[in-house]
N, C-alpha and C positions, 0 to 999 in steps of 0.2 A: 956526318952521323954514321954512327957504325951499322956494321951489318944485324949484329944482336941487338943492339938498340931498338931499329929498325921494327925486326921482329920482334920486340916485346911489346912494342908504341902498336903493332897493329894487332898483338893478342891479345893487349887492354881494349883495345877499339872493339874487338869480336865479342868481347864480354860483357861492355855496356851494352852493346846492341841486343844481347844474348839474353841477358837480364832484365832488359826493357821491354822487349817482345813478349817474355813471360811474365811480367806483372801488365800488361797489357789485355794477355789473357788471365791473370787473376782479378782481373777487373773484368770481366762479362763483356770485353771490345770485342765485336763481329772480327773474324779471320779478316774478312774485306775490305776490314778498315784500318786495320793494323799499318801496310802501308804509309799510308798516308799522315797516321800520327807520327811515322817515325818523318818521312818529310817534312811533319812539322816541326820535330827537335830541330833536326838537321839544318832547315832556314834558320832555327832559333840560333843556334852554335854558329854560323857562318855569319849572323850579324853582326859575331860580338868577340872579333877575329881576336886574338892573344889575351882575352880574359876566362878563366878559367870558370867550370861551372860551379865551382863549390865555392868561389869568392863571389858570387851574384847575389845579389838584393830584391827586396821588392822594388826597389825604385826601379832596376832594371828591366824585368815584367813589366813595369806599368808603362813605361815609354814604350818598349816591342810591341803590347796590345794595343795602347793608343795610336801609333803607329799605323799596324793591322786595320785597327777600327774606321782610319781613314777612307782604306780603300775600298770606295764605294762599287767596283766588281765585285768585290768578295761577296758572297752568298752568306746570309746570318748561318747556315750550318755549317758553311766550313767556318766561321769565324769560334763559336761552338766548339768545335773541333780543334782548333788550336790553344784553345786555352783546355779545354780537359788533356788534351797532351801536354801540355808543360805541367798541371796540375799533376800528374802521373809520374812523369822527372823530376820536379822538386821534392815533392809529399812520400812520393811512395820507394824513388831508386835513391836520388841525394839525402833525403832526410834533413833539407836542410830548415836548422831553426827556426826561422821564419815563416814557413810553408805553410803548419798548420794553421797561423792566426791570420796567414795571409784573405784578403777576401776574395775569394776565389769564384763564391757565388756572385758578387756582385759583376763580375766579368760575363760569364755565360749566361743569366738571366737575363740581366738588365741591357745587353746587347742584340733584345730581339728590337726589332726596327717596327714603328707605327704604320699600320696598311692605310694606303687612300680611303675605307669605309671607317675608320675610328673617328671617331666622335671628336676629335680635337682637329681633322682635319677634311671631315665632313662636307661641308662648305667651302671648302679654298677656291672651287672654282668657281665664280661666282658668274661668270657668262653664259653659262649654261644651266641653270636649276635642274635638271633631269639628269646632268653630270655627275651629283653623288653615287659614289664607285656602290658596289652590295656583289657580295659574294652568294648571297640567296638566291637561289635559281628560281624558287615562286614569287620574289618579289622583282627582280625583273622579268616574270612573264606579265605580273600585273601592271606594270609599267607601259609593258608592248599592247597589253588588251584593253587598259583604259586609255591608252592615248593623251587625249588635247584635257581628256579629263585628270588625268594623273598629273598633270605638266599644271592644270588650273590648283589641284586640290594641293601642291609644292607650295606655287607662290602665293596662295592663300595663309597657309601657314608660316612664311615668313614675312606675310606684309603683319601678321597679328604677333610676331616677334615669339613665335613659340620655341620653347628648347629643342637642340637637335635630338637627345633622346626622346623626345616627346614626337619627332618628325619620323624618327627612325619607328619607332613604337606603333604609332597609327598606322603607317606604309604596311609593316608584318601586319594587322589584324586586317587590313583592308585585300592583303594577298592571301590573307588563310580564309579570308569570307570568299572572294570570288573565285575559290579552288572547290570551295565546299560545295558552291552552288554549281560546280563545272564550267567555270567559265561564262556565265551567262550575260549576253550582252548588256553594258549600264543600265540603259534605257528601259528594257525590259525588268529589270529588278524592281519589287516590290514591298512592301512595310512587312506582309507576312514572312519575305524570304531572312529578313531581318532578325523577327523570331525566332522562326527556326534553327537558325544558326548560333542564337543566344542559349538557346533552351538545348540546343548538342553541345554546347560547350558545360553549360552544368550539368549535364544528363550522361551523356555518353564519355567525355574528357575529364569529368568531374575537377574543375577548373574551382578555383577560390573565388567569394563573391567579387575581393578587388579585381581578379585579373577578370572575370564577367563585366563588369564595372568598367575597365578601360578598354574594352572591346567595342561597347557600346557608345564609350563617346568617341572611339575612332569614326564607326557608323555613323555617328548621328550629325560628325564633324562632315565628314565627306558628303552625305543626301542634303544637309541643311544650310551649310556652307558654301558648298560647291554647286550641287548640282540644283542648289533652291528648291529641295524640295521637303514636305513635311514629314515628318517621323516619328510624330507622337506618340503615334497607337504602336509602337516598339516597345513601349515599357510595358505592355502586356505578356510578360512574357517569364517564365521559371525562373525564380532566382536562387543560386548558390548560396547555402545557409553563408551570412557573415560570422565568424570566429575572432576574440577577442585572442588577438594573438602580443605575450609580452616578450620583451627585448632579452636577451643573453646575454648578459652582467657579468664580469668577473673581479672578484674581489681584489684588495690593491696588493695580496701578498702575490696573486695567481697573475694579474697586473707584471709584478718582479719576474716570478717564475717565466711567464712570455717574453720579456725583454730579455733577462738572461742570455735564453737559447738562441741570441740574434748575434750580430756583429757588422760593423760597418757602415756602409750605407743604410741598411734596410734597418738597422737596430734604431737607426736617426730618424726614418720616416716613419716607425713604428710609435717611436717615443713623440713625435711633436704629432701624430695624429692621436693619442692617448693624452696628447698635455694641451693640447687645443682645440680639440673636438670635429678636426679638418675631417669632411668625407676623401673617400679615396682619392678621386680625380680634384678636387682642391688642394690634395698635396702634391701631387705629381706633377699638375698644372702651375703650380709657384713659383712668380717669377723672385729675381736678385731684387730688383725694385721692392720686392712687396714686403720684404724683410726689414723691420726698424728696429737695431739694435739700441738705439736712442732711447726711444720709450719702451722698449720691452717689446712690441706687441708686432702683429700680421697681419695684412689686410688681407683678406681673402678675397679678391674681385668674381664676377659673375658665377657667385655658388646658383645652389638651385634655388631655380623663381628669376636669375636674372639679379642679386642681388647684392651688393656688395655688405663685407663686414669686419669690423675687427674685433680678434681674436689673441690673448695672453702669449707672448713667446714665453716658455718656459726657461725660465732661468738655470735648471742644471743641461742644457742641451746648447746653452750660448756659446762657448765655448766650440764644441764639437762641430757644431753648425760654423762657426767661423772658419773653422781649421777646412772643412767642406768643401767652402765657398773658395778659400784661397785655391785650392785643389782644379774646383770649378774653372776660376780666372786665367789659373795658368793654360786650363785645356782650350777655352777660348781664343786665350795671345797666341796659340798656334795654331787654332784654324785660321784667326787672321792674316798670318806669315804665308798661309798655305793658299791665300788668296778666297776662303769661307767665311766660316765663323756668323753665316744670318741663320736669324730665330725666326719660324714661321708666328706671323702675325695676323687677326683678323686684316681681309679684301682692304675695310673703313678706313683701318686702322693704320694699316699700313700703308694708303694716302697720303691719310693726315701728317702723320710722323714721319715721310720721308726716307731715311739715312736709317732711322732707329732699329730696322729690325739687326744692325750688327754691333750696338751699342751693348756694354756690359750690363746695364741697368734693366736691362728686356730679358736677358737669355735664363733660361730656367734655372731652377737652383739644384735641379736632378736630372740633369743632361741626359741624352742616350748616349752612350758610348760607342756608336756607330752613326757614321755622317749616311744622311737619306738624301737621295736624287728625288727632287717632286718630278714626276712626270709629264703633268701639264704646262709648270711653266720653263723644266728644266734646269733648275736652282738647286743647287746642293747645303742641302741645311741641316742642323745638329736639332733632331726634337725632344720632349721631354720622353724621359726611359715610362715603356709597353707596364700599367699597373698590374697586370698579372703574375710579372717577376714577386711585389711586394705582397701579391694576395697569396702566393704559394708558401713562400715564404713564413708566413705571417700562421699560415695551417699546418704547414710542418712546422713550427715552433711550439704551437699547442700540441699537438700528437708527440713532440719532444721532452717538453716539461708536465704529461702526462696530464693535461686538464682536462676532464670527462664533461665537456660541453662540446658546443656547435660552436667554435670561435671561429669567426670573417673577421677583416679590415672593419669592417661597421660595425664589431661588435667592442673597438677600441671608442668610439664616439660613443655608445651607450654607459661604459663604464666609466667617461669622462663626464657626463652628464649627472649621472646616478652618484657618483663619488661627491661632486660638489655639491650635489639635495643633501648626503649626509654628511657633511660639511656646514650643513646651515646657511648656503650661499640661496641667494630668492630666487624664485623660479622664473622671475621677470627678469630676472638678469642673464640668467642661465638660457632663456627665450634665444634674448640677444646674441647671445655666443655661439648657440644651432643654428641662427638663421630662423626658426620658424614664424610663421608667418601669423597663427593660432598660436596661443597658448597650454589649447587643451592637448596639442600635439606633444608638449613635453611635458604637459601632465604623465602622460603611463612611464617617466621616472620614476613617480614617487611608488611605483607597488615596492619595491624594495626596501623601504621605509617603514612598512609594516611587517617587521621582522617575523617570523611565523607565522605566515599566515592570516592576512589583516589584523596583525595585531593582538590574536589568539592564542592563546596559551593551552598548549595540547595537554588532555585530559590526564594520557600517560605520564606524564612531568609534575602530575599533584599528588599521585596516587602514595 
């Protein structure tokens, strides 16, 4: 190599580098961090020794980050951090074609990793009942101050087979009452102190009568249950006006406009929770097994209530969900290679069935794209991707395609609902497909049905 060569080969060098540090800082990246996003090209580039950057693909990104994802040192921020750096070199220095429609989000969202207190891993340790992790500093005090009582009012509620947000849920009202009371010994608690603490919550908290309401059967669960004692004379006590509260519906055009503004994964679990009526955690939770391309349809196992159900696969999403899945399969056959590849499965369950938790048939059909160290038993296992990615998502899409509503994840299962009442589909059927347990629960569909206003024809429209 000549000597001018030389020196040109390292005055283009000084320029990429020169030009990435300043669209680093055209992108709002702390000084601090600058660094390190450039160590992150830099690992990127020394991967992928004699391929040039401007002949790179997505397929190439996709094996780097799965890659990355593996390694389970890595920190979910630096992990974060290396994909907004690449996303900065292709999108914003190379430009290259792909970049934009690349999914970009599904990489740094969906790579936050499930903490030991979530809900789907809640329960794993099953030797210890007082072992569910909580980051609440007042509910592990109330843990340390009721003791033999906290440890009873546990395996009370799962000999009665209650949901873990149901366990989770009474724990907090049970640690905000004996906070309120100052800590005041079990034993010493009384029915009036019970009161009081109902009647501050709608008085001083100005709390809704539901969340009144499930305060009181935390209460009334712990004295009546647990400690055998009566609690009757507790319903004496202020109650939070009840408010007929209706659902937030979005039409099927405003429907389009919300998908629209998606892409990728989350555009996929946007669409089959709008075309099947799945709550959040039933999609997320979805195994490969539960998918029947055969009959169309999805079984949704342990929705709320404990209940199993099946639910329509939407026919324009077969397709995309297949391509997914294959996607899925192949991330699997190299954790296997990697000597991984197990799906956490319930304590029971994972008895019974042996070998299964590394079977394709088990593992999620929306993987995390970061492998998790369980800490208890030491097992490094792939779980299903943190639903917050999908709920953020899902609220910047409406703030995107400008809907002037309150639109949540559960406000696609309303419009799922509400679409087939006007559709003419029966509301007994429609029962079936939510899982309710009542019917009168998916009664408050039909207000929408009553176009203006039950049905009322506004005076100004005759004039």
């Amino acid at each position: 190599m000549s000597l001018e060569h030389s020196d040109a080969q390292s005055g283009a060098v000084t320029r990429f580098w020169h030009k990435y540090l300043s669209l680093l800082e055209k992108a709002s990246v702390p000084e601090s961090f600058r660094p390190y996003y450039r160590k992150a090209v830099e690992a990127y580039i020394a991967a992928h020794p004699g391929h040039r950057l401007v002949a790179h693909q997505p397929a190439d990104v996709d094996r780097y980050l799965a890659d990355k994802g593996s390694n389970v040192l890595l920190q979910e921020w630096q992990f974060r951090q290396i994909v907004d750096a690449l996303k900065i070199l292709f999108v914003a220095q190379l430009r290259a074609r792909w970049s934009r429609e690349y999914d970009w989000y599904r990489w740094s969202v969906f790579a936050r990793e499930l903490p030991q207190s979530h809900v789907t891993l809640y329960r794993a340790n099953a030797a210890d009942l007082l072992s569910a992790p909580t980051s609440n500093s007042m509910v592990k005090q109330f843990r340390s101050h009721a003791g033999t009582h906290a440890e009873a009012f546990v395996k009370t509620l799962r000999l009665r087979r209650m949901a873990v947000r149901t366990e989770q849920t009474y724990e907090h009202w049970l640690a905000r009452f004996f906070a309120f009371l100052q800590w005041k010994p079990v034993e010493q608690v009384e029915t009036p102190d019970l009161t009081r603490f109902l009647e501050h919550l709608a008085i001083n908290r100005a709390v809704s009568a539901s969340t009144q309401r499930v305060a009181l059967n935390a209460l009334v669960f712990f004295f009546r249950e647990v400690l055998g004692r009566n609690v009757d004379d507790a319903s004496a006590y202020s109650r939070a006006l009840p408010k007929r509260r209706l659902p937030v519906v979005l039409t099927q055009e405003e429907v389009r406009l919300l998908l629209d503004q998606l892409s990728g994964q989350v555009r996929l679990m946007a669409a089959l929770m709008y075309g099947t009526g799945m709550r959040l955690m039933e999609c997320v939770r979805l195994r490969v097994l539960d998918v029947d391309f055969g009959f169309q349809q999805i079984t949704v196992r342990r929705g709320k209530g404990g209940k199993d159900r099946v639910v329509p696969l939407p026919a324009r999403v077969k397709t995309t969900l297949a391509t997914h899945l294959d996607g899925v399969r192949a991330l699997h056959e190299q954790d296997l290679l990697a000597g991984h590849g197990e799906v956490y499965l319930p304590p029971a369950l994972a008895r019974k069935l042996g070998s299964a938790a590394c079977d394709w048939s088990w593992q999620y059909v929306f993987p995390a794209l970061r492998l998790s160290v369980d800490p208890n038993s030491g097992k490094t296992r792939r779980h299903h991707v943190h639903e917050t990615g999908l709920q953020k998502a899902i609220r910047d899409a409406a703030r995107s395609a400008e809907i002037n509503k309150r639109v949540t994840s559960h406000t696609l299962r309303h419009s799922f609902a509400t679409h087939l009442l006007q559709h003419g589909r029966d509301i007994r059927v429609i029962q079936d497909l939510l899982g309710h347990s009542d019917v009168s629960t998916t009664m408050i569909y039909t207000h929408v049905l009553n176009k203006g206003g039950l049905g009322v024809q506004s005076p100004l429209d005759v004039l």
